[in-house]
N, C-alpha and C positions, 0 to 999 in steps of 0.2 A: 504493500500500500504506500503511496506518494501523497504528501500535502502540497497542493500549488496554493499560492495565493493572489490575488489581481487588485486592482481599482482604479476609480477613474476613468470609468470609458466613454463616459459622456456621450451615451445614445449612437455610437460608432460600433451596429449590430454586425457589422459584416466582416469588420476588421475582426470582433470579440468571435467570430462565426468560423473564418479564417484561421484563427489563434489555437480554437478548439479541436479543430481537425488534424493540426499540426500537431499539438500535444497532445491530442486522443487519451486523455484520463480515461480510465475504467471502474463501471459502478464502486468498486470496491476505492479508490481514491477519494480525499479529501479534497474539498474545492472551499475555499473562500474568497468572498467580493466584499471588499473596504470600502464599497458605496460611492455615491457618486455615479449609478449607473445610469442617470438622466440630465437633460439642458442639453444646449449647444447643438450636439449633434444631429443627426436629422431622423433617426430612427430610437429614442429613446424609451418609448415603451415597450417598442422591441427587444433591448435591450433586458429590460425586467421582464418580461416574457419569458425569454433565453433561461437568464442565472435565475427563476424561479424555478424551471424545470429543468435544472443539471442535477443529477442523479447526486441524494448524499452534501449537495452545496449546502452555504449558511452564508448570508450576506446580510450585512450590517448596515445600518444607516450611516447615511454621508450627510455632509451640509445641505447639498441641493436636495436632494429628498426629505430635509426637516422645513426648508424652504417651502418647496412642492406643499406641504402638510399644513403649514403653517397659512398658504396662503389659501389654501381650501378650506381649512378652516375656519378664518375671520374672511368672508369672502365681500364683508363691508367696511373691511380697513385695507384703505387705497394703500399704506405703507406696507403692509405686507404682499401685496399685489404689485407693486412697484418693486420691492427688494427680487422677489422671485423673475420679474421681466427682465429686469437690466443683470439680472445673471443668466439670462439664456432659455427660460422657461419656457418661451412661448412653441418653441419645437414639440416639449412636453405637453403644455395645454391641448394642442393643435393632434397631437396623437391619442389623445386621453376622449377629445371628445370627439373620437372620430369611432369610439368603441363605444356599444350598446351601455346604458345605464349599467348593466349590475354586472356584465365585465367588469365596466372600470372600476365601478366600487370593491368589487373583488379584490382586484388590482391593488388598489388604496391601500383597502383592509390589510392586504399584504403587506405593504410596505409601512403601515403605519406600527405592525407588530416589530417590525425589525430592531433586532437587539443595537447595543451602540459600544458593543468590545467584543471579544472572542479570546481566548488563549490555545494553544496545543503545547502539546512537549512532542517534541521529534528526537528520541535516543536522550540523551541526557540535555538537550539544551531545549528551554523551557524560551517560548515565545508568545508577546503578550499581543493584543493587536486592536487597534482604533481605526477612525476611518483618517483623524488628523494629528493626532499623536496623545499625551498624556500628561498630566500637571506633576512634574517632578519634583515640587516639593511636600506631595502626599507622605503621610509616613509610611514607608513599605514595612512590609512582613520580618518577622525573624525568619522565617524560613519560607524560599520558595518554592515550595510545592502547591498543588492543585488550590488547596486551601486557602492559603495564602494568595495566591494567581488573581483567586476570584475574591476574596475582599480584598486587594486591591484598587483593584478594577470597579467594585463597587461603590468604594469610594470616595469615585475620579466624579466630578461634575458632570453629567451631558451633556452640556454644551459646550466643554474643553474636549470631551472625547470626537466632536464632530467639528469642531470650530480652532482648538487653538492651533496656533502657528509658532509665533518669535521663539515666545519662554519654553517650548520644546524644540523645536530644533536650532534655536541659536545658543540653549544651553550648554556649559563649556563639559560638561558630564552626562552620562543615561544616569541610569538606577545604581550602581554599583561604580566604583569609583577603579577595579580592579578586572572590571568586566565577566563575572560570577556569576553574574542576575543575566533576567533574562533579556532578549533582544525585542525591542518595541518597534513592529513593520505600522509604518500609514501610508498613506498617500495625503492628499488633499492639498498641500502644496506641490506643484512642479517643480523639482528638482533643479532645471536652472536657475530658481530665486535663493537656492540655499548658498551660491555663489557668496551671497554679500549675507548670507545669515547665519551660515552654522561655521564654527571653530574649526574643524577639521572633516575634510572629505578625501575618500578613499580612492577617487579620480573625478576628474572632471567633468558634469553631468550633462554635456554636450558629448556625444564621441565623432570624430574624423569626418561623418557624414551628413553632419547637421544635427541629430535627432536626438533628443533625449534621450536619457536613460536612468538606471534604478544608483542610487549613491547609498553610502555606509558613511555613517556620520558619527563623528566624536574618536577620539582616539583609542576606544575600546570598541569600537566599529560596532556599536549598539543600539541602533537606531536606523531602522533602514527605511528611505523613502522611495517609494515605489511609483511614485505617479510619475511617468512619463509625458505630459503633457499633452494627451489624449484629444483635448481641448482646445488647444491650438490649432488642430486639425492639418495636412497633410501639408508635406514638408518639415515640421518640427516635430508633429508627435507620434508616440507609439503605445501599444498596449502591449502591456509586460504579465508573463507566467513565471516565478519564482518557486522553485521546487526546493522546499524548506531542507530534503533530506542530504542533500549534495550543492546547494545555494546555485546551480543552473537556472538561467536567467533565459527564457523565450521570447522573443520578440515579434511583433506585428506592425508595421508601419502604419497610419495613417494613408489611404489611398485618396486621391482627387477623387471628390465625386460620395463619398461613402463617410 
């Protein structure tokens, strides 16, 4: 059995469609999505379509999907209806009401259950996971095990788990000052902003070709951001499968048109 994990695809079904065939998981594999699997793109409910029915998956809420909820929710407060357009929404509105009433509420219902952390342990190293990273000055555990893992995690704010930026990844430490604890994967920033954010990266999150890619952050390489700037759409961004058991990293470009 293999754990991948993804995020950020920003409604780029074909690319994430592409991605899957390539890496052909098997019922028996782990799949996790860090959220963010709607905006921008032009296929966005498709997208939640997809990683609702991958065999065994678990995907987590991202910003845009608390966005998404949020503006559905208060549907006569112009500022949440405003926050959700000028982030890319309107692909998702436009795909949402192009499906029968109690599809999309289906749909909704789905995503509105979506948890906002995840953890696994893969052989002895223990990984924690957000859709944006975590508030490191939580008191962590004496011991990290499962237990531990999960009041953690429960801890953390939800809207640091879907929303923070700086104070995680521009922290000059992860969890462990020795790098012991575990490794915390997000996406929700693009990794060429951690250029001028984070203390220390593992290589440059641009590579030779233009296109983003996944960075290791901090000096105990504990903190990995995985959003390839999916976002930015072709020419810059990719959709990334990280296989936790061997840190194999698969990539899908951003196509024209898709």
């Amino acid at each position: 059995m293999s754990t991948y994990v993804f995020s950020d695809v920003h409604g780029h079904r074909a690319t994430l469609e592409r991605m899957l065939m390539r890496v052909s998981p098997s019922d028996d594999d782990r799949i996790i999505c860090l959220g963010d699997m709607i905006d921008r793109g032009p296929d966005p409910v498709g997208v939640l379509q997809l990683v609702r029915a991958l065999p065994g998956a678990v995907a987590l809420m991202g910003n845009h999907e608390d966005l998404m909820l949020s503006c559905i929710d208060n549907r006569d407060d112009p500022l949440a209806s405003m926050n959700w357009a000028i982030n890319g929404g309107a692909s998702t509105s436009d795909g949402l009401e192009a499906l029968d009433v109690d599809e999309a509420n289906d749909l909704l219902n789905w995503v509105a259950e979506l948890p906002r952390s995840a953890f696994v342990r893969v052989g002895e190293q223990l990984f924690l996971m957000a859709h944006a990273g975590v508030r490191l000055d939580v008191p962590v555990p004496e011991v990290w095990d499962e237990e531990g893992a999960q009041a953690y995690l429960l801890a953390q704010e939800p809207e640091d788990l879907t929303w923070i930026r700086e104070e995680f990844w521009g922290a000059e430490r992860g969890l462990t000052a020795d790098g012991s604890g575990p490794i915390v994967i997000a996406g929700h920033t693009p990794t060429p902003y951690l250029e001028n954010m984070a203390f220390s990266l593992d290589r440059p999150p641009v590579s030779d070709d233009g296109l983003a890619r996944m960075v290791r952050v901090g000096e105990e390489r504990d903190r990995w951001d995985i959003d390839c700037g999916a976002a930015g759409g072709a020419g810059f961004g990719q959709v990334l499968m990280v296989r936790l058991e061997d840190g194999e990293e698969f990539y899908e470009p951003v196509l024209e048109g898709e």
